[in-house]
ChimeraX commands (.cxc) that place a marker at each C-alpha (Angstrom):
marker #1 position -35.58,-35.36,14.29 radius 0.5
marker #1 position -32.84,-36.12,17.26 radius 0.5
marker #1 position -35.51,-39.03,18.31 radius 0.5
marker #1 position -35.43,-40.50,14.64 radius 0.5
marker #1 position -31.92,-40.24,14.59 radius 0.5
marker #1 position -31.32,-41.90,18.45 radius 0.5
marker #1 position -33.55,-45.22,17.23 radius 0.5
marker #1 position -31.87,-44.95,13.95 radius 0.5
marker #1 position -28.48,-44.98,15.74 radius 0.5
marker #1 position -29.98,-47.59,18.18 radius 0.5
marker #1 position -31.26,-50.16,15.25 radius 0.5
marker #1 position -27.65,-50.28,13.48 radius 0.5
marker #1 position -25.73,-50.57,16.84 radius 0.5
marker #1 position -28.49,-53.91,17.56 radius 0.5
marker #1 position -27.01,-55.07,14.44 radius 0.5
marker #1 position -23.68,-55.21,14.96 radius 0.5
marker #1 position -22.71,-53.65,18.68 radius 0.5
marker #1 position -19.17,-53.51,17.74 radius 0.5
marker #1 position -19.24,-51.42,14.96 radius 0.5
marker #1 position -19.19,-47.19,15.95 radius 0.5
marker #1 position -22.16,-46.62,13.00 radius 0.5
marker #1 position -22.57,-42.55,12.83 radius 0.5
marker #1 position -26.31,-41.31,10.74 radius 0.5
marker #1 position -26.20,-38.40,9.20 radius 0.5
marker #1 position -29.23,-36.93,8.25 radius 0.5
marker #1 position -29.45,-34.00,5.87 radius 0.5
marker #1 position -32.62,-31.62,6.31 radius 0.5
marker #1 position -33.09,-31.65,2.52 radius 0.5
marker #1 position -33.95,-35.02,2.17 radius 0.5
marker #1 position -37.33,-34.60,4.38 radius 0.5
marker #1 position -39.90,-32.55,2.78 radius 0.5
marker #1 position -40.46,-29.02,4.07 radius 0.5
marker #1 position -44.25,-28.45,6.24 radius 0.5
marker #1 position -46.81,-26.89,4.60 radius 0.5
marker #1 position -46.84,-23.14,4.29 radius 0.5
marker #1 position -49.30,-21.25,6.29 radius 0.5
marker #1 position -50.55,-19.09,3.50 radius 0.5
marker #1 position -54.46,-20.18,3.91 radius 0.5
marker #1 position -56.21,-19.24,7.12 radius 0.5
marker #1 position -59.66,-20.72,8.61 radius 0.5
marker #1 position -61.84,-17.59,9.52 radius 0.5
marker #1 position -64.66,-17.87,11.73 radius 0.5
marker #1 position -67.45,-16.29,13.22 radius 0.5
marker #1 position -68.74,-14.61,10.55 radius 0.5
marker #1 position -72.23,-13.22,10.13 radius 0.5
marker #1 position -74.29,-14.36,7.37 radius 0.5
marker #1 position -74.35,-10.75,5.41 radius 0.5
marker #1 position -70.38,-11.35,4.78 radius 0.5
marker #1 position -69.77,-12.02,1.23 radius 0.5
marker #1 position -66.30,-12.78,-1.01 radius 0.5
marker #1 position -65.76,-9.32,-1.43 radius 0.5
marker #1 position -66.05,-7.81,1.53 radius 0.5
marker #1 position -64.11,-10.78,3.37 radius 0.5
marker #1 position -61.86,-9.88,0.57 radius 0.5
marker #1 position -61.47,-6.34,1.53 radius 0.5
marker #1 position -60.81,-6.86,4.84 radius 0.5
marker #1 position -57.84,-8.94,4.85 radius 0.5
marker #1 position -56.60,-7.63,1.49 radius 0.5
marker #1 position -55.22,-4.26,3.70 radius 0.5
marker #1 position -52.67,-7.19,5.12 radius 0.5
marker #1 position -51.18,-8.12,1.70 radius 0.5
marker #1 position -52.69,-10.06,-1.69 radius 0.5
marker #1 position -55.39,-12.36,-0.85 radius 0.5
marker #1 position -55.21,-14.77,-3.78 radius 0.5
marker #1 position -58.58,-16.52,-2.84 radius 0.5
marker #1 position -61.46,-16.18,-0.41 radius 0.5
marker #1 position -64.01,-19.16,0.21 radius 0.5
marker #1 position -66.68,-18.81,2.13 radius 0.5
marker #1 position -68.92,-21.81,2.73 radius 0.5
marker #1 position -72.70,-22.00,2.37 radius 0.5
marker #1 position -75.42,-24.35,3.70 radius 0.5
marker #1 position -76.26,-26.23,0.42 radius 0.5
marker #1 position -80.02,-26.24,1.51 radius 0.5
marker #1 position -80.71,-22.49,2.90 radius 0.5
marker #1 position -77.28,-21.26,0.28 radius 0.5
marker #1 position -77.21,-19.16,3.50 radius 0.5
marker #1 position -73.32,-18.67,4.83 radius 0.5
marker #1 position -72.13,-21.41,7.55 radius 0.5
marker #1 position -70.22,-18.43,8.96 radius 0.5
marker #1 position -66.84,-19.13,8.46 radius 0.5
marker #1 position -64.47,-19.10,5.70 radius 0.5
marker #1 position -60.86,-19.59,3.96 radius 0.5
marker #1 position -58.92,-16.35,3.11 radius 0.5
marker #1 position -55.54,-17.66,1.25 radius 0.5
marker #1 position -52.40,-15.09,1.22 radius 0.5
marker #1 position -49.41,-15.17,-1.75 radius 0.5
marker #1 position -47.11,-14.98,1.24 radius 0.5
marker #1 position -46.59,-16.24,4.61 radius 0.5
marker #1 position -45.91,-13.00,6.59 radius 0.5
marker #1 position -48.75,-11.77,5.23 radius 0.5
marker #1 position -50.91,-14.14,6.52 radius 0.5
marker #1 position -49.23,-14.03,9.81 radius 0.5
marker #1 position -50.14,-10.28,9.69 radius 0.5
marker #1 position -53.83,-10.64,8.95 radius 0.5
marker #1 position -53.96,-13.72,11.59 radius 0.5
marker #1 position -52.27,-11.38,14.59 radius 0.5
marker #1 position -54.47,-8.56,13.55 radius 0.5
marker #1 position -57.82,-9.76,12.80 radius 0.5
marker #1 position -58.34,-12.47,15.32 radius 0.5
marker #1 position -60.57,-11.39,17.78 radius 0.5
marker #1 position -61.94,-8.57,15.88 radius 0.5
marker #1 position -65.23,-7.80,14.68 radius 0.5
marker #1 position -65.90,-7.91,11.89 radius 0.5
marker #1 position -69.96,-6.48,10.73 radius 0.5
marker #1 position -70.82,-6.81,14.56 radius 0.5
marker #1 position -68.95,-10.46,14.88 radius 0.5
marker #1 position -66.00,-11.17,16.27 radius 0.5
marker #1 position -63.73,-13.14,14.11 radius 0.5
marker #1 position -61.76,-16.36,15.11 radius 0.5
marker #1 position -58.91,-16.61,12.68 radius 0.5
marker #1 position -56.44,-19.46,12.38 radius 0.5
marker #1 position -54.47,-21.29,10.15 radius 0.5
marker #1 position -56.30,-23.32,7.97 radius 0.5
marker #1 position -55.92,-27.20,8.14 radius 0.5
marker #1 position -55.11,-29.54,5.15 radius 0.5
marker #1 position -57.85,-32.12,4.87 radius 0.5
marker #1 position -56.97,-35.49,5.13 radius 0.5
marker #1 position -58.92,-37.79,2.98 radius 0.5
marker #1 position -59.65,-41.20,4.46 radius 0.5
marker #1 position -57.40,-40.85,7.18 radius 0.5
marker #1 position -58.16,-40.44,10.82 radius 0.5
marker #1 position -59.68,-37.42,12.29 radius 0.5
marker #1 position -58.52,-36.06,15.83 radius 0.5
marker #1 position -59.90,-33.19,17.62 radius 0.5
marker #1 position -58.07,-32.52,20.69 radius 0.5
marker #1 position -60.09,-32.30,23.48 radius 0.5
marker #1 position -59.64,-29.94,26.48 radius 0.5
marker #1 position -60.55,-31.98,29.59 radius 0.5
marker #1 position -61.90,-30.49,32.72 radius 0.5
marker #1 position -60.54,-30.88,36.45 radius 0.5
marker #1 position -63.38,-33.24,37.27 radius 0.5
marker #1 position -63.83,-35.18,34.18 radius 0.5
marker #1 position -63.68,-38.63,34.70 radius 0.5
marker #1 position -61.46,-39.18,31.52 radius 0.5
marker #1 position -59.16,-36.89,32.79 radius 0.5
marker #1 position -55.71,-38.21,33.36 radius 0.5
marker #1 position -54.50,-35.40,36.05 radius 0.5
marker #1 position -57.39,-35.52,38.30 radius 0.5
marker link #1:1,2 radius 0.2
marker link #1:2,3 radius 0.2
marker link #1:3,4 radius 0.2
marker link #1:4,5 radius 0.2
marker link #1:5,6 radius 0.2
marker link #1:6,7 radius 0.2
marker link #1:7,8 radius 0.2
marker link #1:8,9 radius 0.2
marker link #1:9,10 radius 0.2
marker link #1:10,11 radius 0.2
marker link #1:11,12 radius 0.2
marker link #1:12,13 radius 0.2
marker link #1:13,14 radius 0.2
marker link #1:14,15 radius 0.2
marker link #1:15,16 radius 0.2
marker link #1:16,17 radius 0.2
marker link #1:17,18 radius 0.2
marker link #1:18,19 radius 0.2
marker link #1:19,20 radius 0.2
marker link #1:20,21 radius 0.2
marker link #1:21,22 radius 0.2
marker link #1:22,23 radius 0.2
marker link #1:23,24 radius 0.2
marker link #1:24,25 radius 0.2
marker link #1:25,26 radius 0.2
marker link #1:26,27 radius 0.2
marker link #1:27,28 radius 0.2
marker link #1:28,29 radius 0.2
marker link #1:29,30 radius 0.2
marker link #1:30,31 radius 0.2
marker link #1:31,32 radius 0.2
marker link #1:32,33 radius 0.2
marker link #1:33,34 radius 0.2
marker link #1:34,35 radius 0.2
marker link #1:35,36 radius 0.2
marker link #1:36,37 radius 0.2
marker link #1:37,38 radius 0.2
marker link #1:38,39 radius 0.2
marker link #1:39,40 radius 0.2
marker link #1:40,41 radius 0.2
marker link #1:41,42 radius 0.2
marker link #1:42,43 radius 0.2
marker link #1:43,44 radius 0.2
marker link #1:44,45 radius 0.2
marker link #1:45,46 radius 0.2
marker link #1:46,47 radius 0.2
marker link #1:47,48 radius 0.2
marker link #1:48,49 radius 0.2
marker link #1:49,50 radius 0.2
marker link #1:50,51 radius 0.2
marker link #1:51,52 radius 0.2
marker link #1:52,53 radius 0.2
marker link #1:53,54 radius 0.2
marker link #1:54,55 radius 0.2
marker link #1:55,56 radius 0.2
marker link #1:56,57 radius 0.2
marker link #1:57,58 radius 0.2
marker link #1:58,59 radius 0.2
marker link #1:59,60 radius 0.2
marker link #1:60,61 radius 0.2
marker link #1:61,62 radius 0.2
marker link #1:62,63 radius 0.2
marker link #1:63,64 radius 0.2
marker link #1:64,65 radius 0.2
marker link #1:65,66 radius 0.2
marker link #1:66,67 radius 0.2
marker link #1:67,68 radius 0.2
marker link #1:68,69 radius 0.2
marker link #1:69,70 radius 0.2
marker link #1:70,71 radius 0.2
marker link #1:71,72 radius 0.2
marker link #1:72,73 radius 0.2
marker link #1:73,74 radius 0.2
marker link #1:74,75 radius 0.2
marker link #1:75,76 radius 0.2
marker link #1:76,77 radius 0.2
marker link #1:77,78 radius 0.2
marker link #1:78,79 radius 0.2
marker link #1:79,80 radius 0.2
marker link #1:80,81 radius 0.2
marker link #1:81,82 radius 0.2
marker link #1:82,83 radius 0.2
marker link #1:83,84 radius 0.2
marker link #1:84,85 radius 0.2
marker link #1:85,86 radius 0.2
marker link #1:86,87 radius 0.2
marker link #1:87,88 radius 0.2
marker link #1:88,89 radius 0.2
marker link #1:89,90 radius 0.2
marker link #1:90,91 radius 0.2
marker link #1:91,92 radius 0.2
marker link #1:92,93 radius 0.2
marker link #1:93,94 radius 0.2
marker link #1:94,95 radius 0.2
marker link #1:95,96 radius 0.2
marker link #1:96,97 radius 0.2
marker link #1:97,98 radius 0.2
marker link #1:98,99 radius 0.2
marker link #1:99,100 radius 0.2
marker link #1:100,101 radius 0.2
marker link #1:101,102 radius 0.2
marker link #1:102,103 radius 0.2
marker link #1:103,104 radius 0.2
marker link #1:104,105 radius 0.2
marker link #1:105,106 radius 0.2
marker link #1:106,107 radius 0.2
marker link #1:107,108 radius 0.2
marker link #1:108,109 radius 0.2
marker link #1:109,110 radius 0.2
marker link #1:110,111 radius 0.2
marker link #1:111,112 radius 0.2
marker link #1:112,113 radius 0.2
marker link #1:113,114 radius 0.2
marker link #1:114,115 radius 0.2
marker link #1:115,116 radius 0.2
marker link #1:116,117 radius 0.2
marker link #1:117,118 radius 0.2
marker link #1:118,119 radius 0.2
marker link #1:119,120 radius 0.2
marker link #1:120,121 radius 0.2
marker link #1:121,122 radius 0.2
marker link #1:122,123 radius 0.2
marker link #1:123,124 radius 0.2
marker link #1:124,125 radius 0.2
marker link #1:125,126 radius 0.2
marker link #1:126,127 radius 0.2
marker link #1:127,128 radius 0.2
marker link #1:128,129 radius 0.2
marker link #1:129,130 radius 0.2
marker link #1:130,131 radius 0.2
marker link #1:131,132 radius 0.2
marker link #1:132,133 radius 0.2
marker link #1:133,134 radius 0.2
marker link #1:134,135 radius 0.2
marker link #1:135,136 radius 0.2
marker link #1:136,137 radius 0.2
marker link #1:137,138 radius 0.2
view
């Protein structure tokens, strides 16, 4: 925000140096980041179904939908999921709890879920070793 502001500041002044232009920026004109109500659970073995996904993380607070997504050739689980949460601390609560926790002799990686992007890029960060060659601090 204080960078968009500075060229802001910097653009006007380029303008007309002599002027003393001041930008004020009010937080409710940008819109507000997505809540983090829907988590990305994975790791889960292929006997988990909505309802007992469901009953796990329901102890946490209301779990308004659970999605677990299947192979559409075997219809055998791809072992991980969406649980979505009414509210945020809630989800917070499940995340801090169950991540790292097994779950029917698995244990569960739980984050927050992503939005997906249609037809825009897609970047996975990448964790670069000491001795990579594409690594800039080597």
């Amino acid at each position: 925000m204080k960078t968009l502001v500075s060229l802001a500041r910097r653009a006007l002044t380029a303008q007309n140096p002599a002027s003393d232009w001041r930008c004020f920026c009010s937080s409710s004109s940008f819109p507000s980041p997505p809540s983090n109500t829907k988590l990305f659970v994975a790791g889960l073995s292929w006997s988990v179904d909505e309802k007992s996904l469901t009953d796990a993380f329901s102890a946490f607070g209301d779990v308004t939908e659970v999605r677990i997504m299947y192979d559409k050739d075997t219809g055998r689980s791809r072992g991980f999921g969406f649980v979505h949460f009414s509210k945020e601390v809630d989800a917070r609560s499940a995340k801090d709890a169950m991540d790292g926790k097994a779950f029917l002799g698995r244990p569960l990686r739980v984050s927050y879920a992503l939005e997906k992007v249609r037809g825009g890029p897609i970047v996975v960060p990448r964790h670069l070793s000491p001795g990579d060659p594409d690594s800039r601090n080597s």
